[in-house]
N, C-alpha and C positions, 0 to 999 in steps of 0.2 A: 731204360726203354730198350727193348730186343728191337734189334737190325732190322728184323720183317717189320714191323711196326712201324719204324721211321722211313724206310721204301715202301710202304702203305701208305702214309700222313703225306710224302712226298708226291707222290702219282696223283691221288686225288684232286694235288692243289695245282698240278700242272696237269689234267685231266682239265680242270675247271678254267685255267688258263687261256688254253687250248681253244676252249668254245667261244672265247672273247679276242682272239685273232683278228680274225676278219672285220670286225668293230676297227681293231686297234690299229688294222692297215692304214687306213685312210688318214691317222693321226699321229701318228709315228712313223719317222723315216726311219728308226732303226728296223720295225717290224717292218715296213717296206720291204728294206733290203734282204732282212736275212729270209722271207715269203720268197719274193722272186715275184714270179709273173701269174700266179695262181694260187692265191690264198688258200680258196676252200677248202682244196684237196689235201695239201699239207697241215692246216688245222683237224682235218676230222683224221688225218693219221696220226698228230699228235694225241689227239682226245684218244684214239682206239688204243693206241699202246699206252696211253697212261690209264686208262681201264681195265684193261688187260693184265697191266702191272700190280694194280691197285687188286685184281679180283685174285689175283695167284699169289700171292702177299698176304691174303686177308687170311686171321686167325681168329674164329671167334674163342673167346675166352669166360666169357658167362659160366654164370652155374646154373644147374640145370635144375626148374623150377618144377615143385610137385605138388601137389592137390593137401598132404600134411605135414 
């Protein structure tokens, strides 16, 4: 598996993470602490850079499909 690929596979699942923060405040002191005093804002910065990572990483690889 190429580099890009595995910091693509990466980003996505901490992109996805990300959006589940704020849930996981309330129920985890570790998430507590390491959020601080404003979840929101630091989850949707996670999510944007792991987007972000995920969309500049992305290589599509298909073949290219023709009508014969």
């Amino acid at each position: 598996m190429e580099w890009k690929r595995v910091v693509y596979h990466v980003a996505v699942v901490v992109a996805a993470l990300g959006m589940f923060l704020p849930l996981l405040y309330g129920a985890v002191p570790l998430v507590r602490e390491l959020l601080g005093s404003n979840p929101l804002l630091k989850s949707l910065a996670v999510i944007a850079l792991g987007w972000l990572t995920a969309y500049f990483t992305f290589e599509e690889r298909g073949e290219k499909v023709t009508a014969s």
